[in-house]
C-alpha positions in Angstrom: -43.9 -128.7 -119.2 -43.2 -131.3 -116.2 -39.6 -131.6 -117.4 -39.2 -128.0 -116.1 -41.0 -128.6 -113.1 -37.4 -130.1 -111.5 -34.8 -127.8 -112.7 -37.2 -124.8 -111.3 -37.5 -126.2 -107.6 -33.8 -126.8 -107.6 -33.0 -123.4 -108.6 -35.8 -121.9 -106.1 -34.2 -123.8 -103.2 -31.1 -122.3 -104.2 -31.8 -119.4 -103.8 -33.7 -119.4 -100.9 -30.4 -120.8 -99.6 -28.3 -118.6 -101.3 -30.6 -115.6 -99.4 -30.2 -117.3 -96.1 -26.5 -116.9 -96.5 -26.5 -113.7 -97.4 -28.0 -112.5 -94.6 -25.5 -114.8 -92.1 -23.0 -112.3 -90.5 -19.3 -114.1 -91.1 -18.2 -112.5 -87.7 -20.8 -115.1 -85.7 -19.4 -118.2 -86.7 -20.6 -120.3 -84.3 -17.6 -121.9 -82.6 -17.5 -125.6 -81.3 -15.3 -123.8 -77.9 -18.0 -122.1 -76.7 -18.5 -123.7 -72.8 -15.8 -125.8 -73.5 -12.2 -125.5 -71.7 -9.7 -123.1 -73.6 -7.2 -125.5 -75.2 -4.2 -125.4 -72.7 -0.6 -124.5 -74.2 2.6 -123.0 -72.4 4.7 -120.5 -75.0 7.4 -118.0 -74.1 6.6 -114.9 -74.0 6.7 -112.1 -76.6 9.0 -109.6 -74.7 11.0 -112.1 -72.6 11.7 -115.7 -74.3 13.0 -116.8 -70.8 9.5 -116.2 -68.9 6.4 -118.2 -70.4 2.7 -118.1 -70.4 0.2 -120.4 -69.8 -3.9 -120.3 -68.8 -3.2 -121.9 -65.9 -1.4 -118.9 -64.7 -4.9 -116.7 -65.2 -6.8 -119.3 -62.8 -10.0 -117.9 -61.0 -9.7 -114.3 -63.0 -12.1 -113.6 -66.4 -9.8 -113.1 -69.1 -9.4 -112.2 -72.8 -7.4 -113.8 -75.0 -6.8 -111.5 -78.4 -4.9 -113.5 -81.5 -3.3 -110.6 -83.5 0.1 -110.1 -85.7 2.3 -107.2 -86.7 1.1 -108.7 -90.1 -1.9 -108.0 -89.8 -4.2 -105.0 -91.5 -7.4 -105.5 -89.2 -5.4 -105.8 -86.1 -4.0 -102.2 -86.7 -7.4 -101.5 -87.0 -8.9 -102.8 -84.2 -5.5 -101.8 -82.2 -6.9 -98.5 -80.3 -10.0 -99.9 -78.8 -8.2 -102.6 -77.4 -5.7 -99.8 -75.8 -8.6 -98.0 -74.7 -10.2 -100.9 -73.1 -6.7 -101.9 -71.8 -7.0 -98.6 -69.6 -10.1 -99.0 -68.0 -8.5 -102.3 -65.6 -11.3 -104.5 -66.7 -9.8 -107.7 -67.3 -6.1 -108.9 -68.2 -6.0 -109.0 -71.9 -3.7 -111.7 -72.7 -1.9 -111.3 -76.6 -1.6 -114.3 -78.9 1.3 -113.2 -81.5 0.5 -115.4 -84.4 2.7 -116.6 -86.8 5.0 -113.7 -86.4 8.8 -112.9 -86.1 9.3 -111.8 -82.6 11.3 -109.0 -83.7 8.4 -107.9 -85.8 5.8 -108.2 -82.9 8.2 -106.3 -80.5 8.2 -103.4 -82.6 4.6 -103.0 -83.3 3.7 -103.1 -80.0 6.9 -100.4 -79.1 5.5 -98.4 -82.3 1.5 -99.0 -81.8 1.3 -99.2 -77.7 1.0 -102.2 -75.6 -2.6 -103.4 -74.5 -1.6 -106.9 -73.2 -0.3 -108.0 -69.9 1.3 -110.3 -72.1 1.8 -111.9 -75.2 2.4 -115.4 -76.2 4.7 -115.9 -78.9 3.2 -118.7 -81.4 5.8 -118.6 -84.4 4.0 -121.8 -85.7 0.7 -121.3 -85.4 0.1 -124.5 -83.3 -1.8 -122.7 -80.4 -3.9 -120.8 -82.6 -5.1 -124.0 -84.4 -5.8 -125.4 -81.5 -8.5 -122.8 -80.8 -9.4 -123.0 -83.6 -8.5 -119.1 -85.4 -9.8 -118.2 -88.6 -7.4 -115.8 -89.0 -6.5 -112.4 -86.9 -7.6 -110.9 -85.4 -9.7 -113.1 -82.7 -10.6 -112.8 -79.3 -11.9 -115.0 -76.7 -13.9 -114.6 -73.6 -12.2 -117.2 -70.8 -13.7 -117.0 -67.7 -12.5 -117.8 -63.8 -12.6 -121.7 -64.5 -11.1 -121.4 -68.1 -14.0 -122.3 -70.0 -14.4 -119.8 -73.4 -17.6 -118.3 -73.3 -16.9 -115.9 -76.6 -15.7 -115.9 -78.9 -15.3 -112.8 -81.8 -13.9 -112.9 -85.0 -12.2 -109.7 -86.7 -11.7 -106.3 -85.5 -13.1 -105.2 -81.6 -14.8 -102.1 -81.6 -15.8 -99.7 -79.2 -19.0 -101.0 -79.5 -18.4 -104.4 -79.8 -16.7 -104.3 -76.5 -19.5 -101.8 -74.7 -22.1 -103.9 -76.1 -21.3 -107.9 -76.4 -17.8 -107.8 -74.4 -19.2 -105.9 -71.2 -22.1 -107.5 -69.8 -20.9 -111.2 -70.4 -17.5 -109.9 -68.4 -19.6 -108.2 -65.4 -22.2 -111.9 -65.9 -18.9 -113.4 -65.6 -17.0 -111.8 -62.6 -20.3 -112.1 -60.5 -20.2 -116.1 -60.9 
């Protein structure tokens, strides 16, 4: 009977893990950025590979970075609210074409709308690793002093932005 005894508490505590887990919501990964300074980079731009973009150049305004790809599935998805929210003059919202063809990611912004100010052009992916991105899309919460203060992984909502995305910019551009 006690040889049991083991093999029973290990496969209890497995799935007491195993329900922890599944209860975890993949979207909050916590992220090691968080109050840390955004990763600096300078890329050409999307649109125009003579004029570049750097965070320097958003100094002393709140800011969102959003990763996405003409690629991409969820950033079709997530593609009208970010227009929407694009309208309303909240914040620049800076584009992170990821691992695309530049051709590609002109087109699907002519074809879709454009919500950015403007897009960086990362062909390689080496700016995107060096935030850190899961995969696309991701957005990121910089505010006037460059440090990331969210972070979100997958596809913005109306809601997400009302709800998570609102008050930390209004917290943000009162500091």
């Amino acid at each position: 009977m006690k040889r049991f005894l083991l093999p029973l508490g290990v496969f209890l505590a497995l799935l007491v893990f195993l329900g922890i887990g599944l209860n975890l919501n993949p979207r909050e990964i916590p992220s090691p950025f968080i109050n840390k300074a955004a990763p600096q980079f300078k890329l050409t731009q999307l649109a125009d590979p003579a004029a570049t973009i750097a965070p320097p150049d958003m100094a002393g305004k709140v800011w969102l970075l959003n990763v996405w790809a003409s690629w991409c599935e969820a950033c079709r998805d997530e593609h009208a609210a970010l227009l929407a929210f694009s309208r309303q003059n909240v914040l620049p919202i800076i584009g992170l074409n990821y691992k695309d063809q530049r051709s590609d990611g002109n087109m699907w912004l002519q074809r879709f709308g454009n919500p950015y100010q403007v897009s960086g052009f990362d062909e390689d992916g080496r700016v995107g690793i060096d935030y850190g991105v899961y995969g696309v899309p991701e957005t990121f919460l910089i505010d006037k002093k460059g440090m990331i203060r969210f972070k979100f992984i997958g596809v913005l909502t109306p809601e997400i932005i009302e709800q998570k995305l609102m008050p930390l910019i209004k917290e943000l551009n009162r500091a």
